[in-house]
C-alpha positions as CSV (number, residue, x, y, z in Angstrom):
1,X,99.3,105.8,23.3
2,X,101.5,103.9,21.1
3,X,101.1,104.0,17.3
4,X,97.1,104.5,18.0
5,X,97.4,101.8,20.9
6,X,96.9,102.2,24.9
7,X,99.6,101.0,26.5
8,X,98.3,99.3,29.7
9,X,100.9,98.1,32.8
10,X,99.8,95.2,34.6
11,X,101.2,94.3,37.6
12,X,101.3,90.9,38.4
13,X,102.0,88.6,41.4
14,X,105.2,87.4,40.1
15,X,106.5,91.2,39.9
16,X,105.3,92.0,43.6
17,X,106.6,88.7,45.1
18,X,110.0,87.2,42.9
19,X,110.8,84.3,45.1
20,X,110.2,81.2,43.3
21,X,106.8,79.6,42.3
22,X,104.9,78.5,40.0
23,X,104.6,80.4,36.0
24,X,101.1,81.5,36.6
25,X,102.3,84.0,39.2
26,X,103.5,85.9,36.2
27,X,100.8,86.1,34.0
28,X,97.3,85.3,36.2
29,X,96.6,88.9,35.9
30,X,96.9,89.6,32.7
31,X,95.3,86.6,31.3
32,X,92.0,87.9,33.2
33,X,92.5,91.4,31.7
34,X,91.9,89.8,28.7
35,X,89.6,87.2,29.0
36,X,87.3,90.4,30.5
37,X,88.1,92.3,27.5
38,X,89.7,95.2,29.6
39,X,93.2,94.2,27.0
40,X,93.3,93.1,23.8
41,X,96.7,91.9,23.5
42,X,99.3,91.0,25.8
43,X,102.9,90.5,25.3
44,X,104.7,88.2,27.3
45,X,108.3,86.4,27.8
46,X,107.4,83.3,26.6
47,X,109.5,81.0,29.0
48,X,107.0,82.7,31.8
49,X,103.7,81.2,30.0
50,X,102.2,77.9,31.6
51,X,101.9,75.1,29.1
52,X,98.7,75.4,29.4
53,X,96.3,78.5,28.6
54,X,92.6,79.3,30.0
55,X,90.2,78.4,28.1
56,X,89.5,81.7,25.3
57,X,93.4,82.8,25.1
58,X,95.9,81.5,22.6
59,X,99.7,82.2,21.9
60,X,98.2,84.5,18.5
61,X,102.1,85.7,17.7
62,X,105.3,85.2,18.2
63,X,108.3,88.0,16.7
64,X,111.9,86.8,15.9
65,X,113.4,85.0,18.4
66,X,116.3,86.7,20.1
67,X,119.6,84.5,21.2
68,X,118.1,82.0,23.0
69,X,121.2,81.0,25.2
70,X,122.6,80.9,28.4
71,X,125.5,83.1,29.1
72,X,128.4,82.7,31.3
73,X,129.3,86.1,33.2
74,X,132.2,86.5,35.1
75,X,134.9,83.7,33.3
76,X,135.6,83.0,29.6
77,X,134.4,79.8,30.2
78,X,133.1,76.4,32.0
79,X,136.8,75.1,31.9
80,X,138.6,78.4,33.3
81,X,136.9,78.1,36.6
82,X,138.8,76.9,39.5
83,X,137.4,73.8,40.9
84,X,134.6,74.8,43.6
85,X,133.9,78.3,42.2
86,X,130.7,79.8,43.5
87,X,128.2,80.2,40.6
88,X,125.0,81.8,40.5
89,X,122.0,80.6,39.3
90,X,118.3,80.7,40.3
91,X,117.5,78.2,37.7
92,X,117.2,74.3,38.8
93,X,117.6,73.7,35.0
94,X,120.8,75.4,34.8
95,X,121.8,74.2,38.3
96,X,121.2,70.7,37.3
97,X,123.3,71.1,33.6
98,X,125.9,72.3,35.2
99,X,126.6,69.9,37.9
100,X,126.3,67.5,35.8
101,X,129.6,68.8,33.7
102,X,131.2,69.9,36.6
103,X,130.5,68.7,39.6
104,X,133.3,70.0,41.7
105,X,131.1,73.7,41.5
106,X,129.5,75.5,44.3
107,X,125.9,76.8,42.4
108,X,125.1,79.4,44.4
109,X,121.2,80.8,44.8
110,X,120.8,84.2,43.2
111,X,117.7,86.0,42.9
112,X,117.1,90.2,41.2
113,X,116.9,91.6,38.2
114,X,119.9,91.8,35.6
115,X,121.4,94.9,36.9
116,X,121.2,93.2,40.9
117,X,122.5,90.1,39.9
118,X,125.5,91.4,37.7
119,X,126.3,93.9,40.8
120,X,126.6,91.1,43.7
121,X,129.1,89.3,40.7
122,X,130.6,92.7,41.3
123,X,130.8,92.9,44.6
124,X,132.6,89.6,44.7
125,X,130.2,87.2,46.4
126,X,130.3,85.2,43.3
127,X,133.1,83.9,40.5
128,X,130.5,83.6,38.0
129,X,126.6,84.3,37.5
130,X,124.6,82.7,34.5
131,X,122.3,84.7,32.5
132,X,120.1,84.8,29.7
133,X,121.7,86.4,26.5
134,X,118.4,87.7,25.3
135,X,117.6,89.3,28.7
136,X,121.0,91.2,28.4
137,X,121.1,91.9,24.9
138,X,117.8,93.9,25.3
139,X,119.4,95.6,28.1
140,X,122.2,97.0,25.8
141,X,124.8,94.7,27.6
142,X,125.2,91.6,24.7
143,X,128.9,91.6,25.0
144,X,128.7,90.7,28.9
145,X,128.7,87.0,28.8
146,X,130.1,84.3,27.0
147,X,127.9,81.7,25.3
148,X,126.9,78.4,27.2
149,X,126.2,76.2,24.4
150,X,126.8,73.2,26.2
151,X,123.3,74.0,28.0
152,X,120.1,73.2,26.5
153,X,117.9,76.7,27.3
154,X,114.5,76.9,28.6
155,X,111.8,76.6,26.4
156,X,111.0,79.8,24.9
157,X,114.1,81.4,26.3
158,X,114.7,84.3,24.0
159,X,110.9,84.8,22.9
160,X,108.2,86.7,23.1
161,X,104.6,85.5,23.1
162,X,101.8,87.8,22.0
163,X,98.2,86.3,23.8
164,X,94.9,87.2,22.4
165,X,91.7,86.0,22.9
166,X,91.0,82.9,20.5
167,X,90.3,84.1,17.3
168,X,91.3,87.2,17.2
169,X,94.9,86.3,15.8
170,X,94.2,89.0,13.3
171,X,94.9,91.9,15.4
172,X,98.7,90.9,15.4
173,X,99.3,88.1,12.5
174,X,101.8,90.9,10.6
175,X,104.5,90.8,13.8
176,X,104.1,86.7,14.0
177,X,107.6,85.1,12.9
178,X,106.6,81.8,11.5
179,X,110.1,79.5,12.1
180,X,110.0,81.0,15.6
181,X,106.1,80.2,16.0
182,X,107.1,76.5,14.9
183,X,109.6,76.6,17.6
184,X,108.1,77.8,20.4
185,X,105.5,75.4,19.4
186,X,107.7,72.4,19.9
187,X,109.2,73.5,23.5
188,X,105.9,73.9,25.0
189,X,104.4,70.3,23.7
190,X,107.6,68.6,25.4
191,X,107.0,70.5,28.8
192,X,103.5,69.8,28.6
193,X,104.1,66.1,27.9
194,X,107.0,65.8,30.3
195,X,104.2,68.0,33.2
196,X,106.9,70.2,33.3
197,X,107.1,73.2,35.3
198,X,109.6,75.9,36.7
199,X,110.8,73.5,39.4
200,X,111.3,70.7,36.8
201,X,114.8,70.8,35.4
202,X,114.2,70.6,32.0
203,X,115.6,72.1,28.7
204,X,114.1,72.2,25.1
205,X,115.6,74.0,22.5
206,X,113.7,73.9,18.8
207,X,115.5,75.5,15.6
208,X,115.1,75.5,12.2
209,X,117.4,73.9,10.3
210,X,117.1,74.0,6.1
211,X,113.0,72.9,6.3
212,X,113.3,70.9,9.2
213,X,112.7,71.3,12.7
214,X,115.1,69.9,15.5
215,X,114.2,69.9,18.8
216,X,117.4,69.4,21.8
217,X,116.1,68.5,25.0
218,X,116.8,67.8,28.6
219,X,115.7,66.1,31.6
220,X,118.4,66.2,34.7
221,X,118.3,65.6,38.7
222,X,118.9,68.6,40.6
223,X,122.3,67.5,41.6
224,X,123.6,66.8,38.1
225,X,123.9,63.1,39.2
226,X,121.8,61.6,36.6
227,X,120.5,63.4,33.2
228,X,118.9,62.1,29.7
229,X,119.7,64.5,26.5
230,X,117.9,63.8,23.1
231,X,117.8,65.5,19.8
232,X,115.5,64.9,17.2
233,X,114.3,66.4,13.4
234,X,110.7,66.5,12.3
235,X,107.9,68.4,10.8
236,X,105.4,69.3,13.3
237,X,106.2,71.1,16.1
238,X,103.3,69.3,18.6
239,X,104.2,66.0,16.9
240,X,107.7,66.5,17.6
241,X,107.7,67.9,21.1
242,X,106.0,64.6,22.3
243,X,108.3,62.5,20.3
244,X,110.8,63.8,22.0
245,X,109.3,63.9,25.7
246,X,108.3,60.3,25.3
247,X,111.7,59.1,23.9
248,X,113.3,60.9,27.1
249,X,111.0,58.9,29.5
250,X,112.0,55.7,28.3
251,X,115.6,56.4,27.9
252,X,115.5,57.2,31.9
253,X,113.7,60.7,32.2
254,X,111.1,59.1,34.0
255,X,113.0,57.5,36.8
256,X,115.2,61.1,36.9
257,X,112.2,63.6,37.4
258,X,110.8,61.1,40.1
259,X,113.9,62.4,41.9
């Protein structure tokens, strides 16, 4: 029991089999706990929710937003790596960003959880690894990278979404951070306009600047060879998000995700 909650640990496919696939893998089952009332609540990293939801279950909260970017691990920088250093990287978004600013790099497959992952850049199989800062910070280890900010992170990278059944947002309305609600909000509408999904290299990073949204996105080939970046203020996040998606597809995107 936690503060006069249960605590329930779901297990879902995603956990059992990490090799890649599609989102749902990660949150199948506990989207049916709750549509059969077995949860009432279920907290998720928000980069691992589908664009779309099941009927009955919304996004009812989302808490501050930790740093959403990528980290370098392994070399101060991009720059400071000798041409054809091995990088790893299980992410085709960051595979594809990174090509595409250096080309001359070997991007290396690498699958595990934090501590794996930062032990096999240990054990010298790679010269650098890339990482999410959020993922580390919340592992105590925030000083082991160095910030990316030359890569556009994965939409919601660095959130949490709390799911509900629709209209029960009550139950967790007091933990929901609005600016980072708004920009969550944004990120999903551009995947889902784009049919984005974890095999789509694709980037979308909303913010809240003064009272304005601004939304950074992009689209990218797998080999780096061709990419479309845009970045664009506004209002609404929904409104926004498919601004933005549709601006990339005429600029090119649509020609680089038929890749």
């Amino acid at each position: 029991m936690l503060g006069g909650a249960e605590l329930v640990e779901i297990t879902t496919t995603g956990d059992k089999m990490r090799a890649a696939g599609d989102k749902s893998r990660f949150v199948k089952e506990i989207e049916e706990a709750l549509l059969a009332g077995d949860v009432d609540l279920a907290v998720h990293s928000a980069k691992d929710v589908p664009g779309e939801l099941p009927d009955g279950l919304e996004i009812a909260a989302v808490p501050p937003r930790a740093d959403p970017r990528d980290v370098l691990v392994g070399a101060e920088s991009l720059e400071a790596l000798p041409a054809g250093a091995r990088v790893g990287t299980a992410s085709i978004r960051r595979r594809s960003q990174l090509l595409a600013l250096r080309d001359d790099l070997e991007i290396v497959e690498l699958r595990g959880n934090v501590d794996t992952r930062l032990r096999r850049l240990a054990d010298g199989g790679y010269d650098a690894i890339v990482l999410a800062a959020a993922g580390l910070q919340r592992l105590g280890r925030g000083g082991a990278g160095r910030p990316l900010d030359e890569l556009v992170s994965a939409a919601g990278q660095g959130c949490l979404a709390v799911t509900t059944r629709a209209g029960e947002e009550q139950r967790v309305g007091a933990i929901d951070h609005p600016p980072s609600a708004r920009a969550l909000a944004a990120e999903r509408a551009l995947v889902r306009a784009l049919q984005a999904d974890c095999h789509t290299p694709v980037g979308a990073h909303a913010q809240v600047r003064a009272s304005a949204l601004v939304l950074r996105a992009f689209v990218g080939a797998p080999d780096g060879s061709a990419w479309v970046r845009d970045e664009l203020e506004g209002d609404e996040p929904e409104r926004l998000g498919a601004e933005v998606a549709a601006r990339l597809l005429s600029a090119g995107g649509r020609e680089v995700l038929a890749r």
